[in-house]
BAPAGU-278489 format. One line per 3 residues: their letters; for each residue x, y, z of N, C-alpha, C, CB. Coordinates in Angstrom, 1 decimal, padded with zeros to 4 digits. Glycine has a CB too. Example, Ala and Ser with C-alpha at 12.3 -4.5 7.8 and 13.67 -1.06 7.14 Angstrom:
BEGIN
as	013.2:-005.7:007.8:012.3:-004.5:007.8:013.2:-003.3:007.8:011.3:-004.5:009.0 ~ 012.8:-002.2:007.1:013.7:-001.1:007.1:012.9:000.0:007.9:014.1:-000.6:005.7 $
END
This chain:
BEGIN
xxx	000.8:-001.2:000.0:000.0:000.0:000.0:000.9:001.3:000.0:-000.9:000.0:001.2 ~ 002.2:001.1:000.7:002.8:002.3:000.7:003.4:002.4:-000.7:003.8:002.5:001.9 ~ 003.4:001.8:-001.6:004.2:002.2:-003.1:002.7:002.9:-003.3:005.0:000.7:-004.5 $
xxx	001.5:002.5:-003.3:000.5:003.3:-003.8:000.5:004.5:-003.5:-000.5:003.0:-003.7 ~ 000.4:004.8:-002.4:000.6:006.2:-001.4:001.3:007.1:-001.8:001.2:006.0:-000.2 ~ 003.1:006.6:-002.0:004.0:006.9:-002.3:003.3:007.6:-004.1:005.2:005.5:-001.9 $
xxx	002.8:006.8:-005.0:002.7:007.2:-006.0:001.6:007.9:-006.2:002.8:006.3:-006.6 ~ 000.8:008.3:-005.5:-000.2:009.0:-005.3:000.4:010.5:-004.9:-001.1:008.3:-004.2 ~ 000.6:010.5:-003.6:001.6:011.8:-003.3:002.5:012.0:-004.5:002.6:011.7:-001.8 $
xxx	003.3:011.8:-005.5:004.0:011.9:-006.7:003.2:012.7:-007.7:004.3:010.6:-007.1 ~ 002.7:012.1:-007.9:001.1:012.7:-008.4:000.5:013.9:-008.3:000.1:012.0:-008.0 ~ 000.3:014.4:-007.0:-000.2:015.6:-006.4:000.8:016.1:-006.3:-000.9:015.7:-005.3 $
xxx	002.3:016.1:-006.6:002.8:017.2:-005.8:003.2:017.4:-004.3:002.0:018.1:-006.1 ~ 002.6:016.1:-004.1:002.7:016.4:-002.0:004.4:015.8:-001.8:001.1:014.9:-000.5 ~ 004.7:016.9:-000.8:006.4:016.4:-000.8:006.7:016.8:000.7:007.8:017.2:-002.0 $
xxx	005.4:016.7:001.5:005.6:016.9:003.0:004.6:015.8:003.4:005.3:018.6:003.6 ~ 004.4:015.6:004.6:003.4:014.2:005.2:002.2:015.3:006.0:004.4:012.8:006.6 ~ 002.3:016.2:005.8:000.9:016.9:005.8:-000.5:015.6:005.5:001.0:018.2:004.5 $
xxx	-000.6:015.4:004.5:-001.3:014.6:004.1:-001.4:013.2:004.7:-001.1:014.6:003.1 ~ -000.4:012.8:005.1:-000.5:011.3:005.0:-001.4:010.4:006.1:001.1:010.8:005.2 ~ -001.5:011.3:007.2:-002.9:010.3:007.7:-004.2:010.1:007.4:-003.2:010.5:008.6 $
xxx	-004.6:011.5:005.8:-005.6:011.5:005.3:-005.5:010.0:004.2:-005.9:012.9:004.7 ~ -004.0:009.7:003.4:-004.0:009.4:002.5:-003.8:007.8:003.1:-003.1:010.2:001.8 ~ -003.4:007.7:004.3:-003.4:006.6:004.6:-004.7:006.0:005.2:-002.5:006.5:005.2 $
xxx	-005.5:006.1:005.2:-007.0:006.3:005.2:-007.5:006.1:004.1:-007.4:007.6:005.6 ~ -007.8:007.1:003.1:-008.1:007.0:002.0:-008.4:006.0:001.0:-007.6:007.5:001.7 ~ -006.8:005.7:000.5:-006.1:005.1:-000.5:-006.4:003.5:-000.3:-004.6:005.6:-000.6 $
xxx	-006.5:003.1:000.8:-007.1:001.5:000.7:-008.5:001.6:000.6:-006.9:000.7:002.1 ~ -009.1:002.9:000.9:-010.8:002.4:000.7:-010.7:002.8:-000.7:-012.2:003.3:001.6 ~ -010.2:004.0:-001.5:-010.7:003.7:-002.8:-010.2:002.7:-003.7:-010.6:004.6:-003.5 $
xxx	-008.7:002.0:-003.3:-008.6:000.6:-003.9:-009.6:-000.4:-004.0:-007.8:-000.1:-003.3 ~ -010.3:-000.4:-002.6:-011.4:-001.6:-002.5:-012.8:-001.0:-003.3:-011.7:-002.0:-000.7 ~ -012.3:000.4:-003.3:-014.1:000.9:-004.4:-013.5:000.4:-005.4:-014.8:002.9:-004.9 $
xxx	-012.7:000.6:-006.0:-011.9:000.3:-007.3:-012.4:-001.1:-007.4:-010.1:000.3:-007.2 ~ -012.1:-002.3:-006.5:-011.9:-003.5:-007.1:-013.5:-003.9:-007.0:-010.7:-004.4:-006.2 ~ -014.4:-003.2:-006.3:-015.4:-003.8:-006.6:-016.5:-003.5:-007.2:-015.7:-004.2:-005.8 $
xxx	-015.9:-001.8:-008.1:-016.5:-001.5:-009.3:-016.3:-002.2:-010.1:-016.3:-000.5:-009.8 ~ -014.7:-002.9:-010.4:-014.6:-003.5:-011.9:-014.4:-004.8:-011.5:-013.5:-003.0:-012.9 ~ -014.9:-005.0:-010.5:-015.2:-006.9:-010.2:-014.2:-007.6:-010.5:-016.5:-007.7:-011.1 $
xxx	-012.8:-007.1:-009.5:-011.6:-008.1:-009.8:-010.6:-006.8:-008.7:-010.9:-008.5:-012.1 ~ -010.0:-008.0:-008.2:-008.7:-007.8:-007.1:-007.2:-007.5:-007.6:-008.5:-009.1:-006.4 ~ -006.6:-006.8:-007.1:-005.0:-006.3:-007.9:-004.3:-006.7:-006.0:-004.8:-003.8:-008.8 $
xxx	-004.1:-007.9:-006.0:-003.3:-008.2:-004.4:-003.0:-009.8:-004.8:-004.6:-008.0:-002.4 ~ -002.0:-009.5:-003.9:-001.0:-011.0:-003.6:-001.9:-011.7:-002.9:000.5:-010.9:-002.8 ~ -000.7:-013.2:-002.7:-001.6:-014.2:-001.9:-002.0:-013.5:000.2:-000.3:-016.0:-002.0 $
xxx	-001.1:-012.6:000.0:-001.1:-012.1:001.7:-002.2:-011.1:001.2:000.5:-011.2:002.6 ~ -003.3:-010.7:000.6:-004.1:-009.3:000.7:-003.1:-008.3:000.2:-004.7:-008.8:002.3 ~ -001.7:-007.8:-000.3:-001.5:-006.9:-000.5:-001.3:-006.3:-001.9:-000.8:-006.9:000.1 $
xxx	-001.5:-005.4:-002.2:-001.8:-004.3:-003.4:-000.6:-005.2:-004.6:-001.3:-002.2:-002.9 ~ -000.8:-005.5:-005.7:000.1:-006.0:-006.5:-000.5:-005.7:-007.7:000.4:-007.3:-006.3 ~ 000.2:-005.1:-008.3:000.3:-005.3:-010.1:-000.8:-004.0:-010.3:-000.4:-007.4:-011.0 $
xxx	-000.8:-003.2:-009.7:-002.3:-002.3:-009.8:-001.9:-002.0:-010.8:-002.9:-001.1:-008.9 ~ -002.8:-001.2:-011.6:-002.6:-000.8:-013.0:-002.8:000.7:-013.1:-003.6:-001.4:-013.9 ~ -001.7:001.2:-013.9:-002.0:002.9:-013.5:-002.7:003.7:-013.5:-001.8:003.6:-013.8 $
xxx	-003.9:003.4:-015.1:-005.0:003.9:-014.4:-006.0:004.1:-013.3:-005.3:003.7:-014.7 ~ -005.7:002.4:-012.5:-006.6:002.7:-011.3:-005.9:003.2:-010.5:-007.2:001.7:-010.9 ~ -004.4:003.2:-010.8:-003.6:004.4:-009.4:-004.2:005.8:-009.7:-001.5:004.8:-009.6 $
xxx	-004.2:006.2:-011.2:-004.7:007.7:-011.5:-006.6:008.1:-010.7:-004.8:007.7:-013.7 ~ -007.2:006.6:-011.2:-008.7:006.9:-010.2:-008.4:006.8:-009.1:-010.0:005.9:-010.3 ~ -007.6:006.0:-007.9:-007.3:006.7:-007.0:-006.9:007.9:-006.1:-007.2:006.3:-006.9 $
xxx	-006.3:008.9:-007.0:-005.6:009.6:-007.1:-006.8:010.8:-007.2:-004.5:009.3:-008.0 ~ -007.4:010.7:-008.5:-008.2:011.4:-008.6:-009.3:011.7:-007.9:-008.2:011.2:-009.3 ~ -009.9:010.7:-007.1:-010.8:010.2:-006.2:-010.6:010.6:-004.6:-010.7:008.8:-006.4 $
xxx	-009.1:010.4:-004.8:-008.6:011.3:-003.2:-008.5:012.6:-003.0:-007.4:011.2:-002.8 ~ -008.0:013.2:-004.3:-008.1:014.8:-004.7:-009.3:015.2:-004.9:-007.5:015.2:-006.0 ~ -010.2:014.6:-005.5:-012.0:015.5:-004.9:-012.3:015.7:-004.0:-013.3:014.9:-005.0 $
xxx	-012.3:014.4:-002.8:-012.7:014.0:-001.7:-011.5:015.6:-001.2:-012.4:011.9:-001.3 ~ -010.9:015.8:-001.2:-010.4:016.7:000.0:-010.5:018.0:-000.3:-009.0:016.5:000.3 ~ -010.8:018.1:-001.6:-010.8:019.8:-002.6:-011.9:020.0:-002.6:-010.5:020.1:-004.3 $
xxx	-013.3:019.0:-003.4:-014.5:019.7:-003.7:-015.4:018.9:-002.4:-015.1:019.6:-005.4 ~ -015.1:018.3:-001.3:-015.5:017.5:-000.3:-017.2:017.4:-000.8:-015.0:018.2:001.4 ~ -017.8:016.9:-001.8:-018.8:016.5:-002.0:-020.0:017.6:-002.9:-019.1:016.1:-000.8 $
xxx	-019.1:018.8:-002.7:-020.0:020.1:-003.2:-020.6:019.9:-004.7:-018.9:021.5:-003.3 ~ -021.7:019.9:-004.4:-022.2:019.7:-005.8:-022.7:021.0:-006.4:-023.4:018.5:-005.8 ~ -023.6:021.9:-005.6:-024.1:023.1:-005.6:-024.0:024.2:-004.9:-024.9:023.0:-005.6 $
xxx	-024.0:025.2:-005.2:-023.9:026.3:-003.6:-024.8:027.5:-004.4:-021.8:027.1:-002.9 ~ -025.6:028.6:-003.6:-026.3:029.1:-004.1:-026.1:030.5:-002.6:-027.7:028.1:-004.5 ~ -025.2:031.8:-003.1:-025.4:032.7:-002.3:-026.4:033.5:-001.5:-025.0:033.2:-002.8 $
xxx	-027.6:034.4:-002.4:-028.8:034.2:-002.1:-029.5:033.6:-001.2:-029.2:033.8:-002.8 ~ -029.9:033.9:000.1:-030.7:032.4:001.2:-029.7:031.6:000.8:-032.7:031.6:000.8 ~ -028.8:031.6:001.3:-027.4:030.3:001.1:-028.4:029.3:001.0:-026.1:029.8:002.6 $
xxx	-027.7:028.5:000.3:-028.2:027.0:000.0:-026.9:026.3:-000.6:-029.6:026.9:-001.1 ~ -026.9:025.1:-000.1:-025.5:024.2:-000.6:-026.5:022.5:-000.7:-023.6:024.2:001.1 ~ -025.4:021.9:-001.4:-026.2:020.7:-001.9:-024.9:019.8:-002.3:-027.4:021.0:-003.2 $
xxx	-025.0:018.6:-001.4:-023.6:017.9:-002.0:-024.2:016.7:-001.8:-021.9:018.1:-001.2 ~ -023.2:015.9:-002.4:-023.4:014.2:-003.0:-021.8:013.6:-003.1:-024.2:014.2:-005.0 ~ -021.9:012.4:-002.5:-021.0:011.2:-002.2:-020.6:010.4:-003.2:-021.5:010.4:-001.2 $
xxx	-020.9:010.6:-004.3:-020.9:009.9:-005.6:-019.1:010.7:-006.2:-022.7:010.5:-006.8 ~ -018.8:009.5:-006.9:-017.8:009.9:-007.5:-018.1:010.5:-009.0:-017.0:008.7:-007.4 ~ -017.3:011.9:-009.3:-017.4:012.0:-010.3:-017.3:011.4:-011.7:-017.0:012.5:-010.2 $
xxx	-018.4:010.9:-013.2:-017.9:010.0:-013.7:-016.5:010.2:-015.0:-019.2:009.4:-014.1 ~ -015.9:011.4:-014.7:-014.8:011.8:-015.3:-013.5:010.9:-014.2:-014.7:013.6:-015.4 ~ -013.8:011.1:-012.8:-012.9:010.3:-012.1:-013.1:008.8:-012.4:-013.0:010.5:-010.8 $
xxx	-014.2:008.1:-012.6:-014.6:006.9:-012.8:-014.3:006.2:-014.1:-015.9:007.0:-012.7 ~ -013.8:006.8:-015.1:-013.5:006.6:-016.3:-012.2:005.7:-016.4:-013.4:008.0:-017.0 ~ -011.4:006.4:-015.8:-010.3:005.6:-015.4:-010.1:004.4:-015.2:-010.2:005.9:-014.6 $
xxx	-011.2:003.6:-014.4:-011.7:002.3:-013.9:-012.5:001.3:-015.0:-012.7:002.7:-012.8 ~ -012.9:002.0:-016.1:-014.0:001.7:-016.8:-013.1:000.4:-017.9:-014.8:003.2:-017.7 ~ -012.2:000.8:-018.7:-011.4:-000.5:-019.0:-011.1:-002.0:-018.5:-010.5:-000.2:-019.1 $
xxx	-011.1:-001.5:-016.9:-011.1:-003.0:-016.0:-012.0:-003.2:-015.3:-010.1:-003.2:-015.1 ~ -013.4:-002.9:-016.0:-014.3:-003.6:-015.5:-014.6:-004.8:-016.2:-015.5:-002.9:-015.4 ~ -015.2:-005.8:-015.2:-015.5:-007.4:-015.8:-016.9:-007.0:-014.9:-014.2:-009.2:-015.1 $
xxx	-017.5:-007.9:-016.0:-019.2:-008.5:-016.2:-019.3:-010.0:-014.9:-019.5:-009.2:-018.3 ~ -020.2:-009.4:-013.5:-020.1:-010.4:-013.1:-021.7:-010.9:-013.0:-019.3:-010.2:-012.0 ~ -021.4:-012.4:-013.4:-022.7:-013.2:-013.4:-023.2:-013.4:-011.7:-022.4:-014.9:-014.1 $
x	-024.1:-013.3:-011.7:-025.0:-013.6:-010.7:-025.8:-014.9:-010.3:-025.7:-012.9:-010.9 $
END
């Protein structure tokens, strides 16, 4: 997990650990969204992160950078404030993922 981390912070630009108890947090849960959007596992025989594929380093990456920039904001309205947000991943971040999805039978 820490080469993911490691390649994640690379990515953003982070070159201090400011971040890293967010990212160490993070970055395993959106692996596991990852693997069970496109219905298949990137880990060794111990559970650990192997062979991920860059794009789904880039959706995690990208996925962690919303989550801390636009933290769910979907709408905001000055006027009688009003704000309106949603937990959904963007499907420009999700795109990413979309090549390694597999079709699972039921």
């Amino acid at each position: 997990m820490n080469d993911i981390i490691a390649k994640v912070k690379t990515i953003l630009w982070i070159v201090d650990t400011e971040f890293d108890d967010y990212l160490n947090t993070v970055v395993p849960m959106m692996l596991e969204y990852a693997e069970k959007y496109c219905n298949q596992e990137w880990r060794d025989d111990n559970g650990n992160p192997e062979d991920v594929p860059g794009p789904v380093i880039m959706f995690i990456t990208k996925a962690a950078e919303y989550s801390i920039l636009q933290a769910g904001v979907q709408s905001e309205k000055l006027g009688d404030y009003s704000i309106s947000v949603t937990d959904d991943i963007p499907d420009s971040v999700l795109a990413h993922l979309k090549p390694y999805r597999k079709v699972k039978f039921v």
